[in-house]
C-alpha positions as CSV (number, residue, x, y, z in Angstrom):
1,X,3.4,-8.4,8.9
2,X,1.3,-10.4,11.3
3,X,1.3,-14.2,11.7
4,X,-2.8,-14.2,11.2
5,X,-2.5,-12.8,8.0
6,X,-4.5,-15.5,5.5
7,X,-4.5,-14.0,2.0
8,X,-2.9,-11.3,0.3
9,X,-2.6,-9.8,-3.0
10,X,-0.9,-7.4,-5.2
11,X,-2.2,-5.3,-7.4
12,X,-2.3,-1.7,-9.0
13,X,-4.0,1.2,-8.4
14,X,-6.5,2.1,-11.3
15,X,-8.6,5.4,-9.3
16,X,-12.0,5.5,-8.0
17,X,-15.7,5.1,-8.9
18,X,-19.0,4.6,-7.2
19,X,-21.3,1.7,-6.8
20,X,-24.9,1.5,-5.7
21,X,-26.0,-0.3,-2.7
22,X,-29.4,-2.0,-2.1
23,X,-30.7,1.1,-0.3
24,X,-30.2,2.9,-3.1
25,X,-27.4,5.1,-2.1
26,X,-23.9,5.1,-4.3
27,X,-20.5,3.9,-2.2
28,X,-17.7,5.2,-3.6
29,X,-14.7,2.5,-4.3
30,X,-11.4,1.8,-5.1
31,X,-10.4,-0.3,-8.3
32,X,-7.7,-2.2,-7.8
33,X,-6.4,-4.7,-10.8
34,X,-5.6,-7.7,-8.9
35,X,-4.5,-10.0,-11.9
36,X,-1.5,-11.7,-12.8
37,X,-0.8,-13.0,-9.2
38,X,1.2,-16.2,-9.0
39,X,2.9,-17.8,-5.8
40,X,6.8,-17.8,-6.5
41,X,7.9,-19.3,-3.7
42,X,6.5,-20.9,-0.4
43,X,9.0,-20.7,3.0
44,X,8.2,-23.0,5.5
45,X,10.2,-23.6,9.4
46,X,11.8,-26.6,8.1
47,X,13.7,-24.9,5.2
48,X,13.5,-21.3,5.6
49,X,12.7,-20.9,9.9
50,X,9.6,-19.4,9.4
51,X,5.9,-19.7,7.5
52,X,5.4,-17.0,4.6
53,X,4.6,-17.0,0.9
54,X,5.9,-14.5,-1.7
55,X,3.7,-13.9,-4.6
56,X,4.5,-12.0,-7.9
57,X,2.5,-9.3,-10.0
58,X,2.7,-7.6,-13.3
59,X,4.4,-8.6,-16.6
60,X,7.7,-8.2,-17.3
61,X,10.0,-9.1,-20.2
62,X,12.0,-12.4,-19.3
63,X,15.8,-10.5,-21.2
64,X,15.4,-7.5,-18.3
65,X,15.2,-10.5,-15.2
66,X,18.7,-11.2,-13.7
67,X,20.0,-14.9,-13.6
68,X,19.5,-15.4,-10.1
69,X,16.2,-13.7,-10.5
70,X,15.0,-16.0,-13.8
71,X,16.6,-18.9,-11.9
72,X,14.2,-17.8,-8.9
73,X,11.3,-18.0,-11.5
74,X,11.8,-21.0,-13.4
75,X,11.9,-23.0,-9.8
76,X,8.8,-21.9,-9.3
77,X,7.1,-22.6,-12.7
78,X,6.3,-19.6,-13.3
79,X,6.8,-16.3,-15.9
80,X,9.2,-13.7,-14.4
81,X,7.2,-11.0,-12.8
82,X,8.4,-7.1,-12.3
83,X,6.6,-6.9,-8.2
84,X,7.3,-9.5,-5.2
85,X,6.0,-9.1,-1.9
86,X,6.3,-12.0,0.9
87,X,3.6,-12.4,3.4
88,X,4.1,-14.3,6.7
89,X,1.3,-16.4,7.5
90,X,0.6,-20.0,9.4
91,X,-1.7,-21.4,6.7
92,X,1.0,-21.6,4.1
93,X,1.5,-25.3,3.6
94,X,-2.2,-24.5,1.9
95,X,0.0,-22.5,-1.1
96,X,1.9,-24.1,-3.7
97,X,4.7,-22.4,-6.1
98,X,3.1,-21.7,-9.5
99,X,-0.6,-21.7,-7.7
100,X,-2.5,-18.3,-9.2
101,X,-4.1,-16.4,-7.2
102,X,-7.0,-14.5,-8.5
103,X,-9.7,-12.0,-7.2
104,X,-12.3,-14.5,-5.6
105,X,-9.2,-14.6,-2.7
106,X,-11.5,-11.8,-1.2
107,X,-15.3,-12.2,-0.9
108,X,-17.7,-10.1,-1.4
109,X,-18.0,-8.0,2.3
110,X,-14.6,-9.2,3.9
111,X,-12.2,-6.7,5.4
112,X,-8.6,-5.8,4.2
113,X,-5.8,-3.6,5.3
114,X,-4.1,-1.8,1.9
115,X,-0.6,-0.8,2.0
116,X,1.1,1.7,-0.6
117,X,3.0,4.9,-1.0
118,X,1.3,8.0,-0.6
119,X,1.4,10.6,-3.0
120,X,4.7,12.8,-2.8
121,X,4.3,16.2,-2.2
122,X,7.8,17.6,-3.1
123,X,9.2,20.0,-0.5
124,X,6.4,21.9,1.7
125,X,6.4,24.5,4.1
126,X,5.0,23.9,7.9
127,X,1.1,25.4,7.0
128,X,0.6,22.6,4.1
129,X,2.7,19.9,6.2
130,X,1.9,20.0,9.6
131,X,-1.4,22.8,9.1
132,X,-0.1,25.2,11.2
133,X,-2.0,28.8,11.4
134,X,-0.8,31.7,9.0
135,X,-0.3,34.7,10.6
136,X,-2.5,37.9,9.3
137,X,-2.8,39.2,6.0
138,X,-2.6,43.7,6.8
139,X,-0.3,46.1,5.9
140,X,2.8,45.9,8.0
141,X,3.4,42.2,8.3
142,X,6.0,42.7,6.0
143,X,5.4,39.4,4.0
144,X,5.5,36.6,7.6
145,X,2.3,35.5,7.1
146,X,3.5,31.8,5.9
147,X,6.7,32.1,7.7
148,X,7.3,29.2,10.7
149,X,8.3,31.6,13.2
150,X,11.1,31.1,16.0
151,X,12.0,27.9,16.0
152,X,15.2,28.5,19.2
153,X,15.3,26.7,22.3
154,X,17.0,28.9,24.3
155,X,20.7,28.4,25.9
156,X,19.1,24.9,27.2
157,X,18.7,23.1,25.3
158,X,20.5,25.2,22.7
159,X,19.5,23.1,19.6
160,X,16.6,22.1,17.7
161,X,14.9,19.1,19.1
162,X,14.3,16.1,16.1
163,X,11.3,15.4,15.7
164,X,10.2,19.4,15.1
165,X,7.5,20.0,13.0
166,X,9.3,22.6,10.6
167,X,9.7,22.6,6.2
168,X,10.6,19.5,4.8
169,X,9.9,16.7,2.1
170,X,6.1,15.6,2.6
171,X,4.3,12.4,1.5
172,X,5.7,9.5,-0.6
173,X,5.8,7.2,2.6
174,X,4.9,3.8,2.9
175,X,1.4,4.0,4.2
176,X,-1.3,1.2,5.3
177,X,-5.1,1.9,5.2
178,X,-7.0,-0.6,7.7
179,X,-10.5,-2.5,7.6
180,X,-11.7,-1.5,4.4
181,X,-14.6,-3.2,2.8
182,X,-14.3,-5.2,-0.2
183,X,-17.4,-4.0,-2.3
184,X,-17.1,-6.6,-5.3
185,X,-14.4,-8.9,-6.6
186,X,-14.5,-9.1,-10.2
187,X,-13.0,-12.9,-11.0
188,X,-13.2,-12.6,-15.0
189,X,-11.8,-8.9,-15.1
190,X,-9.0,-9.3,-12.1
191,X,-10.4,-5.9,-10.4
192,X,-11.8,-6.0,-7.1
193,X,-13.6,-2.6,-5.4
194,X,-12.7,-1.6,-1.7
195,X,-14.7,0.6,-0.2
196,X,-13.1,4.4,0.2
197,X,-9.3,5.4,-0.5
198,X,-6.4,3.6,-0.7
199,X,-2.8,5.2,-0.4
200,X,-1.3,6.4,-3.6
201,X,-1.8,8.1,-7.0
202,X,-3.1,6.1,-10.3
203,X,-0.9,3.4,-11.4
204,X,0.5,3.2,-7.5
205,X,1.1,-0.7,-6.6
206,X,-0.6,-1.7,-3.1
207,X,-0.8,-4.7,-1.1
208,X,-4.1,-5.7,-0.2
209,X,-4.0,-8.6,2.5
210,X,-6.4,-9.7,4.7
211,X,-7.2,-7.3,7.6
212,X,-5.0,-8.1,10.8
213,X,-7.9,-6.3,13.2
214,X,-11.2,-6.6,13.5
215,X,-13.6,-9.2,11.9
């Protein structure tokens, strides 16, 4: 991640809704459950060679931690948590280990990136993965109409190229969503609302950081 990066969170993916704006017309959002969020450790150049903070998210129960793991956590102050991400950024002598971090991280209006893993499609032919054309649909095609057609390359180079666009696994990928809106951030509840979609089914965890682009 980038160096500028000034807050980040991490959270779980509850679905959309819709909010109303002052014109009058409905947004829809993202909710995203942001609580739980605790700084576990804080890495600095002097100790660790470079500037980061790792935060944890979500219970979990302290007899399924590892040693080294509920070592990690008691350092810290802290409740062993199942999710860890580490963010690098230049403000973190501002973070302290056992600090929470709640909602309010993100006002009203400011713009975050959101990473997560799409939603896995299972194995998928080339007109659902890469939106190719079917052929037509009359009497005599004989049952090609989904088919990928010739896929050779001749005597030269006499092998199929990588990077083809042919059948294969599709989604569940590790995708990030820039300069989305944060709509609300609900302090007392944990959620916050971006506005749009977010990568990943119901329940997915994302990371929602402070956008590296724009303002």
């Amino acid at each position: 991640m980038s160096n500028n990066i000034k807050n980040a969170l991490l959270g779980k993916k509850l679905g959309m809704s819709q909010v109303w704006d002052e014109n009058g017309f409905f947004v829809p959002v993202t909710l995203v459950d942001v609580s739980t969020n605790v700084v576990t450790a804080v890495k600095t150049e002097e100790t660790d060679g470079y500037k980061a903070v790792q935060i944890g998210y979500g219970q979990i129960d302290p007899t399924k931690v590892t040693k080294p793991l509920a070592g990690h956590f008691a350092k810290a102050g802290v409740t062993p948590r199942r999710h860890l991400v580490e963010f690098r950024t230049e403000e973190a002598e501002d973070f302290q280990p056992g600090q929470e971090l709640t909602a309010e991280v993100f006002a009203e209006g400011s713009k975050v990136d959101v990473t997560g893993t799409t939603k896995g499609k299972g194995f998928a032919g080339t007109i659902k993965r890469w939106g190719f054309k079917s052929y037509r649909r009359t009497h005599g095609s004989h049952k090609n109409e989904r088919r990928p057609g010739s896929v050779g390359a001749c005597a030269t180079p006499s092998r199929i190229l990588k990077g083809k666009r042919m059948a294969g696994r599709m989604g569940h990928v590790t995708n990030t969503t820039l300069n989305l809106t944060v709509v609300s951030a609900d302090v007392e509840n944990g959620v916050i609302a971006i506005k749009g979609a977010i990568p990943g089914p119901k329940g997915a965890i994302v990371v929602v950081r402070s956008a590296v682009k724009g303002a």
